[in-house]
Structure formats: structure tokens, C-alpha cells
ZABAMAR-82357 format. One record per residue (C-alpha): residue number from 1; x, y, z. Coordinates in steps of 0.1 Angstrom, whole numbers, always signed. Example, Ala and Ser with C-alpha at 12.3 -4.5 7.8 and 13.67 -1.06 7.14 Angstrom:
BEGIN
PT   vexkol      xx      yy      zz
PT        1    +123     -45     +78
PT        2    +137     -11     +71
% end
This chain:
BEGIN
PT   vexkol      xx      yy      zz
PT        1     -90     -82    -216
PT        2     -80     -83    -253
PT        3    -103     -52    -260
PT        4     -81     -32    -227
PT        5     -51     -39    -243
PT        6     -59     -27    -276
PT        7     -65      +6    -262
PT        8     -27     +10    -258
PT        9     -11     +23    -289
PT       10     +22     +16    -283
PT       11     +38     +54    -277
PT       12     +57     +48    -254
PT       13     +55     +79    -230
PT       14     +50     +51    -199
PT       15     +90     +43    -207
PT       16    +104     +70    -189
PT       17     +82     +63    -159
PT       18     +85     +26    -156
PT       19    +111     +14    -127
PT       20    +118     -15    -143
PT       21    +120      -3    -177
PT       22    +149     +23    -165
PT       23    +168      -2    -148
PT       24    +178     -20    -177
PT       25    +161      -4    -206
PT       26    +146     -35    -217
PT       27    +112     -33    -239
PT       28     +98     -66    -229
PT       29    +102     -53    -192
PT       30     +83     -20    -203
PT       31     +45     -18    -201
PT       32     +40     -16    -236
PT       33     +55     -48    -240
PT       34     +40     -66    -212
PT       35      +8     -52    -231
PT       36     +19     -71    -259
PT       37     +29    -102    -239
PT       38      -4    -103    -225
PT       39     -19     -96    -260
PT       40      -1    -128    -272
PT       41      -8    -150    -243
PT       42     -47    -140    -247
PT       43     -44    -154    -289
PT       44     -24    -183    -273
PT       45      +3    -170    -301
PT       46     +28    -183    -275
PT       47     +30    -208    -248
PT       48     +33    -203    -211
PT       49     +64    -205    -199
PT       50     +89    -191    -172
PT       51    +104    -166    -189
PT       52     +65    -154    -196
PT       53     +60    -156    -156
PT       54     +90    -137    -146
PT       55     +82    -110    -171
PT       56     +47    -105    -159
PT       57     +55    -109    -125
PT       58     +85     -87    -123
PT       59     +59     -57    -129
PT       60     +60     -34     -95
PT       61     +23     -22     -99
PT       62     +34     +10     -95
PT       63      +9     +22    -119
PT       64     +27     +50    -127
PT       65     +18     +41    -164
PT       66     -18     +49    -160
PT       67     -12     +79    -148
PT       68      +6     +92    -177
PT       69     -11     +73    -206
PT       70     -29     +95    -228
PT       71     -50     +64    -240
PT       72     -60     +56    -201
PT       73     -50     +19    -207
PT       74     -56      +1    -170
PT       75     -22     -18    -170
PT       76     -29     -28    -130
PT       77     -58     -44    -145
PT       78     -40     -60    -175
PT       79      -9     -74    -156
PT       80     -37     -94    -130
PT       81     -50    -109    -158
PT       82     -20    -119    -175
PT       83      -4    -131    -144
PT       84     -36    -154    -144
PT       85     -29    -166    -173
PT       86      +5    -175    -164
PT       87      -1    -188    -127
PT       88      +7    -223    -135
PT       89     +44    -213    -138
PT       90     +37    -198    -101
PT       91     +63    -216     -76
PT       92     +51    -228     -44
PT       93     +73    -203     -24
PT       94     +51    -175     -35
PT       95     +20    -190     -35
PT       96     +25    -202      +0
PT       97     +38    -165     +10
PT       98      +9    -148      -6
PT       99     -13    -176     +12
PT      100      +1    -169     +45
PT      101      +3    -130     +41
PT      102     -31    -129     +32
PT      103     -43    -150     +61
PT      104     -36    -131     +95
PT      105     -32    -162    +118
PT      106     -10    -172     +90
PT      107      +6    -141     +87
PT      108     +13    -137    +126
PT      109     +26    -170    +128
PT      110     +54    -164     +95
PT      111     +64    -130    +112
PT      112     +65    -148    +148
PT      113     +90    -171    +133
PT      114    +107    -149    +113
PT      115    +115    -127    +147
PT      116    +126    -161    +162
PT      117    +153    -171    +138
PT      118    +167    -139    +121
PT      119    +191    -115    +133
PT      120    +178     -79    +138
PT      121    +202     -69    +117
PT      122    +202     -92     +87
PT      123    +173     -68     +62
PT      124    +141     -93     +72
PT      125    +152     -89    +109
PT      126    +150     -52    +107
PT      127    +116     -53     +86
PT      128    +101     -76    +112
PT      129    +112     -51    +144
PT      130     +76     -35    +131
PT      131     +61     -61    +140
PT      132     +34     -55    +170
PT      133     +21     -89    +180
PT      134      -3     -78    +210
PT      135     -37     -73    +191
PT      136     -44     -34    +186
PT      137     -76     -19    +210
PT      138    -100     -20    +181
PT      139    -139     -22    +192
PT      140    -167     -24    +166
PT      141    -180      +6    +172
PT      142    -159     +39    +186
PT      143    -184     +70    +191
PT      144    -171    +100    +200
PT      145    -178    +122    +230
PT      146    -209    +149    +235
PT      147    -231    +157    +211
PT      148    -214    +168    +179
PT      149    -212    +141    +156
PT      150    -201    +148    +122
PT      151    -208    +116    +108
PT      152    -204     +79    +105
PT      153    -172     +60     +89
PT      154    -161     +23     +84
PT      155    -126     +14     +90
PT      156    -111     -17     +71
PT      157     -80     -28     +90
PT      158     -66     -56     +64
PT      159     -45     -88     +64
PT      160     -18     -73     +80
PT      161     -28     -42     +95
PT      162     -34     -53    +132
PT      163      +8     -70    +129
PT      164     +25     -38    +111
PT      165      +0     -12    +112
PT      166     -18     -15    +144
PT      167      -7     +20    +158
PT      168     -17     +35    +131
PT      169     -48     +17    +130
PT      170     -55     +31    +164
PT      171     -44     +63    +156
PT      172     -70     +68    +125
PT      173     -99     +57    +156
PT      174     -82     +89    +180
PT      175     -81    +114    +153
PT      176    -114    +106    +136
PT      177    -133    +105    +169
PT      178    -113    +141    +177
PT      179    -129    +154    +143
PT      180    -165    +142    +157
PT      181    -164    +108    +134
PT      182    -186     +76    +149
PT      183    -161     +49    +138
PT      184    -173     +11    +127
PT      185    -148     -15    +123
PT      186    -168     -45    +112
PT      187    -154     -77    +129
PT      188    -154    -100     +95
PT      189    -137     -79     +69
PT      190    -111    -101     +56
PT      191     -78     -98     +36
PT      192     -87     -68      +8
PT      193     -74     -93     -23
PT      194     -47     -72     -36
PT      195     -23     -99     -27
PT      196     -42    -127     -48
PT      197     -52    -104     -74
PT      198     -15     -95     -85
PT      199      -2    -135     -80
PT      200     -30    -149    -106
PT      201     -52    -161     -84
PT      202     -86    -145     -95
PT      203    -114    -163     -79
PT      204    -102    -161     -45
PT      205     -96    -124     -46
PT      206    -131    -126     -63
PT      207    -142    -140     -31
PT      208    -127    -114      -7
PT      209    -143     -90     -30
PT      210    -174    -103     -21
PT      211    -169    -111     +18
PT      212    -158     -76     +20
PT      213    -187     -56      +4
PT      214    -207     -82     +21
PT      215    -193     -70     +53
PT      216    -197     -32     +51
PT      217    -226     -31     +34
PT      218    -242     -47     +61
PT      219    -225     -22     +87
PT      220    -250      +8     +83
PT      221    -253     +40     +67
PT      222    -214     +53     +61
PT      223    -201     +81     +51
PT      224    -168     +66     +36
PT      225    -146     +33     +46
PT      226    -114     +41     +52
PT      227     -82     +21     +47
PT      228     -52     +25     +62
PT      229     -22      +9     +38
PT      230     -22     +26      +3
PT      231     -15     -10     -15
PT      232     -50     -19      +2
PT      233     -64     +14      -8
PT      234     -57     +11     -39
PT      235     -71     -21     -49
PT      236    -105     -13     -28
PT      237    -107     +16     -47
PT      238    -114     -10     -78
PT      239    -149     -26     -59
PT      240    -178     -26     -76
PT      241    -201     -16     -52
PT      242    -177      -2     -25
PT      243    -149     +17     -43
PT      244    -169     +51     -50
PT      245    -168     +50      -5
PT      246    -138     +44      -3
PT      247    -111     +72      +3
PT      248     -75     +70     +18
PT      249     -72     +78     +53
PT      250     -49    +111     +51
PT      251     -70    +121     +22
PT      252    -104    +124     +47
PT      253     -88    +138     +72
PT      254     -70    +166     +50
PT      255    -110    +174     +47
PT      256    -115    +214     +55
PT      257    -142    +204     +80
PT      258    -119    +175     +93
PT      259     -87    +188     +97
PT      260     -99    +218    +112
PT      261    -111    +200    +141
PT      262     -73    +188    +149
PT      263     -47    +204    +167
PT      264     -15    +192    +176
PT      265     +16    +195    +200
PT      266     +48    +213    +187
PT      267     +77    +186    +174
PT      268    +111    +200    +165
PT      269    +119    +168    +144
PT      270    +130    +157    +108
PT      271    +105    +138     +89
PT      272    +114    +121     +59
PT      273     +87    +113     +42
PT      274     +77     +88     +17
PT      275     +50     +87     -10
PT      276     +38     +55     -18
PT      277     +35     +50     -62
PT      278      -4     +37     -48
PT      279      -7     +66     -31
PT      280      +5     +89     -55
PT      281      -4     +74     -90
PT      282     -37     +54     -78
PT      283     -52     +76     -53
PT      284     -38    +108     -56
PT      285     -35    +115     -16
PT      286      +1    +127     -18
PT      287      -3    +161     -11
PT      288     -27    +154     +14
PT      289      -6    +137     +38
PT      290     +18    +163     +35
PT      291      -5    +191     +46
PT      292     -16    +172     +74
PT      293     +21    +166     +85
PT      294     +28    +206     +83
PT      295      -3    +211    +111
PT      296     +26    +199    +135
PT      297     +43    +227    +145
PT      298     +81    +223    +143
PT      299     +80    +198    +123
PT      300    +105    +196     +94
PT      301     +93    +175     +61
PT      302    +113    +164     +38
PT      303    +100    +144      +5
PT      304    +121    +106      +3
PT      305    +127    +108     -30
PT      306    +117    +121     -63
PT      307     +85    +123     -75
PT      308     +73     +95     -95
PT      309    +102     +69     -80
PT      310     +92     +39     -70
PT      311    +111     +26     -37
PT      312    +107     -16     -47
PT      313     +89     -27     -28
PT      314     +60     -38     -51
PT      315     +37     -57     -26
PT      316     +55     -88     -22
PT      317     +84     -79     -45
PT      318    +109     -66     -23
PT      319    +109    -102      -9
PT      320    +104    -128     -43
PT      321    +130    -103     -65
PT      322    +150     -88     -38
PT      323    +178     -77     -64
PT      324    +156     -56     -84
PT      325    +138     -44     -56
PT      326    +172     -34     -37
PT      327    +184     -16     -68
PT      328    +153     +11     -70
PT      329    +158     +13     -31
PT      330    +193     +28     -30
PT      331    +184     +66     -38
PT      332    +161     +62     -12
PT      333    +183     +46     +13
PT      334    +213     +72      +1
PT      335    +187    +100     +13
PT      336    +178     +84     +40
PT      337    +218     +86     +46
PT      338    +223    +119     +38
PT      339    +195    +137     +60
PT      340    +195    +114     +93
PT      341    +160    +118     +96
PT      342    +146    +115    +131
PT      343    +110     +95    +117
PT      344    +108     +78     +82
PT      345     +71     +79     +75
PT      346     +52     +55     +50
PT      347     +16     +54     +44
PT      348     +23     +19     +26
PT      349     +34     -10     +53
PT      350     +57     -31     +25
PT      351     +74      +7     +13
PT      352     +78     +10     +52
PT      353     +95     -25     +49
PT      354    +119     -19     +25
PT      355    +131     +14     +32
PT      356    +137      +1     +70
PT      357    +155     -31     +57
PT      358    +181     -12     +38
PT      359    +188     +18     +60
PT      360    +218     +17     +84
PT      361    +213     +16    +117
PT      362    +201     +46    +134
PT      363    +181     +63    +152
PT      364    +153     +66    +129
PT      365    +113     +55    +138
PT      366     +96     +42    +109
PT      367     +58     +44    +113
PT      368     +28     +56     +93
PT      369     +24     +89     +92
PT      370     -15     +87    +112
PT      371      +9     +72    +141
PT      372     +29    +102    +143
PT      373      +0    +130    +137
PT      374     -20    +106    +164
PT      375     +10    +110    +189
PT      376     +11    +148    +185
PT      377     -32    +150    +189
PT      378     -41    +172    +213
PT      379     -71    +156    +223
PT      380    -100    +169    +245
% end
């Protein structure tokens, strides 16, 4: 870790970019100094403490960083480890909510309850409407019709996917098997480790690693595995032995000889749509969710916000530092204002989360955007 963190030589061109840098121009919350808080930490130069924790941990993994440092120093990587070495100071609220999340029984039960004692309108009430607690139609193996088969995928679905992204889930099966894709979607994959990996707690995300490649490596010949949720895609990206198969799921099917196999039904709508920082900064698929979007004729798009922005939500984030998180929201939620967008679409579920939680009211959908292109599939 130490010889990572030398690599950053302190510039200072990640400043402009950080969220929570620009929020209150403080170096220590800047990625330069968290670079340097980590250094220290590693030479036990100071003690872990709170104040240590809540620096670290107020990080938004955003990445954007990375993707402007000329020295290519893997902050995502460096603030996991730190966080490690400050987990101790790691209170039992958010291990228990990473714990849960992370778990789906768990996670199905926490949202069930949520629903149960929250007001749809109160901000958690509205984020948990996107809850879908009937299990999503997902077989092990989805072949496509006739003959022409292009190839063979796997689909990882994650902790959460089948409880906020089930649709869209089912939608990636419909539009792959349109394009001629054989689709396996192993029964064992388990919870991606993103979740663990960013709260300190490195061997278990070490063992989801594991169960994982374990999983789809003994699930055939494939082409690519696909995930659904950018945050997940992001951090499966990092696999040793699966990340060079894995590609986002608007990203293969902006493919020439994929989306030219799709056609889709007129739609005189708004779309505003939002780039996750994962997406964008981790695995460059921004543009290609937008192209797909423009194959629906009619279709107005419309970028959330600037380019770069980060909305908040930062995983679990949005609901441990829900200040900060609501602060880098509001341009988004004043857009959201401003246009009266008939679909808000998200390829990340907790950016889906946040933007729904602080938006008025309305008439807005809020969905992934493989739920809306799946909807508009003209299918044969």
C-alpha cells in the first residue's frame, strides 16, 4: 500500500474534481490528503482515531481522481485499505447495514420493514417505493430462439439486484436473447464485495471474491459476465481472474453487432438521464448508454447534471452521512425541478436512490435505463 501511495506526488489536479473537496475546500477531505492520512496510518505516525475514520470514510469513491491523475495513483484502492486500517472505529450501525445489505435475505427483510414503518413520503420511504419484493423470472440458463446464436454470456445479478433492480435484470435477459445471446445466470453468485471492501472489512470481501470467480468459472465457456449496477461493475472489474470478462451491461449492448440486432417502439418522452461517477470514471460506459437510449425514437435525453458531478450517493453514503450526501444532490434535484422529466434513469441502484429521495413529488419513473430500452424492445 505504502509503495501505491508514494506514486501520488501531491499536484493537486484531483482538487477540482473531488465532491468533497469542493464542498468545503478542506485538504484533509481532498485525495491527496487522504493519501497522506493513509501514508501515516501505514508508519503508525498517528493513532487510529474517529476523526481518522470519518475522514477516510467520508470519501464517495467517486474515483474521479484516478481518472485525472497524471501519476495513475489507485485512490479506490488506497481508501479500502485505509478504511481497514481504521475499522475498529467502525460503529455497529454501519457494520450491521453493510451486513444486512450485503446479505439478500437480510437485505429483503431491512427494506420489508423499512416499507412497513416509513411514510412514502419521508426520503427513505420514497427510495424504498423501488423496492420489488416478488422474486424477478430469472432461470439458469435463457437460450434464445432459432438457430442464430451469437454467443454465450453470464449475468451476475448482486446483493440487491433481484429487490431494486429486478426489472432491469429481466430486461438485460429480453434484450440479450433479442441480440441472439445464450444467457447463464449461475444460481450461487453471491454479494460482488464492494460493500465490504469500502467499510474495512477485507477478508470477507476476499471471500466473495473468491465464491464469485468460483461460481462463473465453473459456468462454461463465456463470452463476457455482465453486471447490471455500475457500483458492482465497477469493483468486479478489479477481479483477478474475472475482471478482464467483465463489461457493463449498456457497454455490450452498444456493441455494433449487438445493438444492431435491436429495434424499438417510438416514445415521445423526456428522459433525464444520469451518469453514474462508476460508470463514467471506472468503466467508461457513459456514452454508451446514451447511444443506446437515442435508438428510441421520440425519445428526448437530457444529461442530469454536469459531467464529472457526483450526485452523493457513494454506496452507502447517502444514508451514514446524509448531510454531505444531500448537499452534492441539490443541482441534481434542481434539474430534476427545472425539466419535469417524464423517466429519471440511473444505471447505478443507490444514484437511483438518492435522486428519487430528494425529488418532489411527481410524476417521474425512476428505473434503469435496460428497463426502459427493454419496455420499448420490439421483440420477435
Amino acid at each position: 500500500m505504502l509503495s501505491e501511495a508514494a506514486r501520488c506526488v501531491k499536484c493537486g489536479l484531483c482538487l477540482a474534481v473531488c465532491p468533497t473537496y469542493r464542498l468545503g475546500a478542506s485538504e484533509t477531505r481532498s485525495p491527496r490528503g487522504r493519501i497522506a492520512l493513509v501514508q501515516a496510518l501505514s508508519r503508525r505516525q498517528l493513532a487510529v482515531d474517529d476523526y481518522c475514520y470519518e475522514v477516510l470514510g467520508s470519501c464517495l469513491m467517486c474515483r474521479r481522481c484516478e481518472a485525472v491523475c497524471p501519476s495513475e495513483v489507485p485512490v479506490g484502492q488506497l481508501m479500502d485499505g485505509g478504511r481497514e486500517l481504521v475499522r475498529s472505529r467502525q460503529g455497529w450501525k454501519e457494520r450491521l447495514l453493510i451486513a444486512m445489505l450485503s446479505r439478500r435475505f437480510w437485505g429483503r427483510l431491512l427494506a420489508r420493514t423499512g416499507r412497513a414503518v416509513l411514510s412514502a413520503s419521508a426520503p427513505k420511504g420514497k427510495m424504498l417505493a423501488q423496492a420489488r419484493f416478488e422474486a424477478p423470472a430469472l432461470d439458469e440458463m435463457h437460450c434464445p430462439g432459432g438457430s442464430d446464436v451469437l454467443g454465450r454470456v453470464g449475468l451476475f445479478t448482486g446483493c440487491t439486484g433481484s429487490l431494486f433492480d429486478g426489472a432491469a435484470l429481466e430486461g438485460a435477459i429480453a434484450l440479450l436473447l433479442q441480440a441472439g445471446y445464450a444467457v447463464r445466470v449461475p444460481r450461487n453468485q453471491v454479494c460482488c464485495g464492494a460493500l465490504d471492501a469500502h467499510g474495512g472489512n477485507a477478508a470477507r470481501a476476499a471471500r466473495l471474491l473468491s465464491a464469485n470467480q468460483a461460481v462463473f468459472a465453473s459456468a462454461g465457456e463465456l463470452e463476457a459476465v455482465l453486471s447490471i449496477a455500475s457500483g458492482c461493475g465497477a469493483h468486479l472489474a478489479g477481479y483477478p481472474a474475472l475482471g478482464k470478462k467483465h463489461r457493463d451491461i449498456c457497454t455490450f449492448l452498444a456493441q455494433e453487432q449487438v445493438i444492431s440486432r435491436l429495434r424499438f417502439r417510438p416514445l415521445e418522452k423526456r428522459a433525464l438521464v444520469h451518469l453514474p461517477c462508476t460508470l463514467e470514471n471506472v468503466l467508461h460506459g457513459a456514452e454508451a448508454v446514451l447511444r443506446l437510449l437515442r435508438r428510441i425514437p421520440g425519445l428526448q435525453i437530457e444529461e442530469a447534471g454536469k459531467r464529472g458531478d457526483c450526485c452523493g450517493a457513494g454506496g452507502t453514503a447517502f444514508l451514514l452521512r446524509p448531510a454531505m450526501a444531500d448537499s452534492l444532490r441539490q443541482p441534481f434535484v434542481q434539474r430534476l425541478g427545472a425539466l419535469a422529466p417524464d423517466y429519471v434513469l440511473s444505471s447505478n441502484v443507490s444514484c437511483r436512490l438518492h435522486l428519487q429521495a430528494g425529488a418532489d413529488a411527481g410524476a417521474a419513473s425512476y428505473m434503469h435505463p435496460v428497463t426502459l430500452l427493454a419496455r420499448q424492445l420490439i421483440r420477435s
